[in-house]
FINUDO-685530 format. One record per atom (N, C-alpha, C): x, y, z; chain; residue number from 1; atom name; residue in three letters. Coordinates in steps of 0.05 Angstrom, whole numbers. Atoms other than C-alpha are relative to their C-alpha. Layout:
N
((X,Y,Z),'A',NUM,'CA','ALA')
...
END
This chain:
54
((-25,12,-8),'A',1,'N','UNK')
((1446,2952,1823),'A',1,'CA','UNK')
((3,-27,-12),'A',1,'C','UNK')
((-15,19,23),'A',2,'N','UNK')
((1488,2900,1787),'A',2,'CA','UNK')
((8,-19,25),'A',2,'C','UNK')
((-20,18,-10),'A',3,'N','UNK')
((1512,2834,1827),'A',3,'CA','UNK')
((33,-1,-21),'A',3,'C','UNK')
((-29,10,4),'A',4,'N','UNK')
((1584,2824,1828),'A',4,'CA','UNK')
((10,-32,-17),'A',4,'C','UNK')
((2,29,16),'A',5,'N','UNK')
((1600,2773,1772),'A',5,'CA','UNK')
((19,-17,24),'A',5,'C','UNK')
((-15,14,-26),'A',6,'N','UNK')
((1630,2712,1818),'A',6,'CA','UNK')
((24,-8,-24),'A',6,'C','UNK')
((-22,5,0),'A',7,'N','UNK')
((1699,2697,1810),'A',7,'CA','UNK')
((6,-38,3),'A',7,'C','UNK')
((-3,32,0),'A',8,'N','UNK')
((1718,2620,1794),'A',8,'CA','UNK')
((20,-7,25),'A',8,'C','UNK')
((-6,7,-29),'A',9,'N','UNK')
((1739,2582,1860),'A',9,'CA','UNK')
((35,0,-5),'A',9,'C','UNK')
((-30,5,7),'A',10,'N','UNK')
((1824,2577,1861),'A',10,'CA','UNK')
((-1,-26,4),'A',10,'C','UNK')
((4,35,4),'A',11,'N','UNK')
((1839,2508,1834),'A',11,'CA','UNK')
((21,-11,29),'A',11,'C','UNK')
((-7,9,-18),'A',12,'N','UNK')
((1854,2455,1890),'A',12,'CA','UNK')
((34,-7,-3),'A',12,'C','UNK')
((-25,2,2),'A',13,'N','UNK')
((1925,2443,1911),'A',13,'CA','UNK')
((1,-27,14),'A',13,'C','UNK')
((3,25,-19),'A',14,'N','UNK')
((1937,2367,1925),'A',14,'CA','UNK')
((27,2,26),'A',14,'C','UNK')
((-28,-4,-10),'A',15,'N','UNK')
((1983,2358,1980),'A',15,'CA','UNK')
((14,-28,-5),'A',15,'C','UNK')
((-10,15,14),'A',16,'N','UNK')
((2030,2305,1965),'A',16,'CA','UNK')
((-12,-25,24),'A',16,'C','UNK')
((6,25,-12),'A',17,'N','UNK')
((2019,2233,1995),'A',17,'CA','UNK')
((25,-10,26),'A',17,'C','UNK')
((-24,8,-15),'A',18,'N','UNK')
((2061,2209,2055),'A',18,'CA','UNK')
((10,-26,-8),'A',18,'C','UNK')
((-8,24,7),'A',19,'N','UNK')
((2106,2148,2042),'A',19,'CA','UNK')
((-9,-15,21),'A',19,'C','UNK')
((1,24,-9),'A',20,'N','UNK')
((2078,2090,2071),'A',20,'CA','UNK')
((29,-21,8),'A',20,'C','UNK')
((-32,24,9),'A',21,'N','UNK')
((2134,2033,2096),'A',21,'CA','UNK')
((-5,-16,21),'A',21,'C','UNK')
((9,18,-17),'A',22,'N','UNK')
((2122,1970,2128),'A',22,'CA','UNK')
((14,-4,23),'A',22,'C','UNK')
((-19,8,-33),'A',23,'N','UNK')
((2144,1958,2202),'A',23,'CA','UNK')
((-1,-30,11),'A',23,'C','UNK')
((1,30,-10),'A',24,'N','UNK')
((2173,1898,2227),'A',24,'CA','UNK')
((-15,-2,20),'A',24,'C','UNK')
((9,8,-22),'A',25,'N','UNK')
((2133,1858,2283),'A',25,'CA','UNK')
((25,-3,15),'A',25,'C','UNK')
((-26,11,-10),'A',26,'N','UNK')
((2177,1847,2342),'A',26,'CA','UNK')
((0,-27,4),'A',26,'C','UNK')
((15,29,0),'A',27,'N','UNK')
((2141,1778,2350),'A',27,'CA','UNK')
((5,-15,-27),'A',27,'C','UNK')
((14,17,27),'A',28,'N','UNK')
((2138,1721,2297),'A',28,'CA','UNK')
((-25,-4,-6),'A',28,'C','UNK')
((32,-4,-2),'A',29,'N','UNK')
((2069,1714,2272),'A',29,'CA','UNK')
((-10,-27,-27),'A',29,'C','UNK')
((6,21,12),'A',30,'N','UNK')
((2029,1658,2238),'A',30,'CA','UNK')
((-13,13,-29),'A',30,'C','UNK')
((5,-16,26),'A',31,'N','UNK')
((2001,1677,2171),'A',31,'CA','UNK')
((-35,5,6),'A',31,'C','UNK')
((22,-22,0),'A',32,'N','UNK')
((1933,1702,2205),'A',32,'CA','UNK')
((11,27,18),'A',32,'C','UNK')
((-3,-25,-9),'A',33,'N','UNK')
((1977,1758,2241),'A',33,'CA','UNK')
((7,-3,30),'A',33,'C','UNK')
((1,-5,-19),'A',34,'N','UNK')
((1973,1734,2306),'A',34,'CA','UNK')
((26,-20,16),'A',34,'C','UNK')
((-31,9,-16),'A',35,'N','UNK')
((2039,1718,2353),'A',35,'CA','UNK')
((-8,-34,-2),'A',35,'C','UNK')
((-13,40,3),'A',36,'N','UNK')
((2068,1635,2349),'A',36,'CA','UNK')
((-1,-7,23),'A',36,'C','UNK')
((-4,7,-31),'A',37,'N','UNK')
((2049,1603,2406),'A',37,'CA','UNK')
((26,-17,10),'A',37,'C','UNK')
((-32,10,-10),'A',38,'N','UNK')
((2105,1586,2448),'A',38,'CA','UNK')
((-11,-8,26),'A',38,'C','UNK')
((16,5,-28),'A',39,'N','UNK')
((2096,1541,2512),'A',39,'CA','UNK')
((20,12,21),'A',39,'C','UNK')
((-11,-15,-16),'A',40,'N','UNK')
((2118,1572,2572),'A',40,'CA','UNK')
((-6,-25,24),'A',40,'C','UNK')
((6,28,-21),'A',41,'N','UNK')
((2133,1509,2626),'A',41,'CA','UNK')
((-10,14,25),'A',41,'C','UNK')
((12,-12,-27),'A',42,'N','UNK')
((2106,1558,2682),'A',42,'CA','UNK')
((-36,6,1),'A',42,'C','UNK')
((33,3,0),'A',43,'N','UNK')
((2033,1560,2656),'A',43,'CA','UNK')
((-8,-16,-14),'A',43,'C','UNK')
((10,25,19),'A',44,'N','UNK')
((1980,1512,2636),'A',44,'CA','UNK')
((-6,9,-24),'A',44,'C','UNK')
((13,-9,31),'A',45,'N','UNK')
((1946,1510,2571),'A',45,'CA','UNK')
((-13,15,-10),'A',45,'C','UNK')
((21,-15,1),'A',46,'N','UNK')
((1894,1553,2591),'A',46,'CA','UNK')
((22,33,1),'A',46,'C','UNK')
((-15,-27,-1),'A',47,'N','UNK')
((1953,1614,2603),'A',47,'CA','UNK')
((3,2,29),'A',47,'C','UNK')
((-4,3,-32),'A',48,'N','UNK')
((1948,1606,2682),'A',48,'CA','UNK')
((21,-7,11),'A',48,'C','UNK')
((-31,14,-19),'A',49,'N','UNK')
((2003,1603,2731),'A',49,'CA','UNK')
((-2,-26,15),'A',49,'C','UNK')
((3,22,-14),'A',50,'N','UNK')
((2018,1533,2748),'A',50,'CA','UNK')
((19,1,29),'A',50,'C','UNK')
((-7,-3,-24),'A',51,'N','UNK')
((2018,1537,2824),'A',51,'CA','UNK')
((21,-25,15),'A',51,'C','UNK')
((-13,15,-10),'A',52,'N','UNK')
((2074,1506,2853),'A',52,'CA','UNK')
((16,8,38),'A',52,'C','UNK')
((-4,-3,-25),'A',53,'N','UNK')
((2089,1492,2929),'A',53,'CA','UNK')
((24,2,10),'A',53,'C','UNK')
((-29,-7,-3),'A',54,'N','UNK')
((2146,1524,2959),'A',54,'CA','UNK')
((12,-26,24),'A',54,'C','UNK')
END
């Protein structure tokens, strides 16, 4: 008995590439990426609610 000569693989089919496309932030952002701080007169510096007495 004879092996079956092998048969070359069927050449690969690329599939095409998806388009990439840049999305806006909804934020402004500093040029490392990260949101513009903005002060907010209801918290301190640290980001905490400044407690105020009713």
């Amino acid at each position: 008995m004879e092996p079956e000569p092998k048969r070359p693989p069927p050449p690969r089919v690329r599939k095409p590439a998806l388009k990439q496309e840049q999305l806006e932030l909804l934020e402004p952002t500093d040029t490392t990426g990260l949101p513009l701080w903005q002060r907010d007169e209801n918290l301190d510096l640290t980001g905490l609610p400044i407690w105020q007495p009713d």
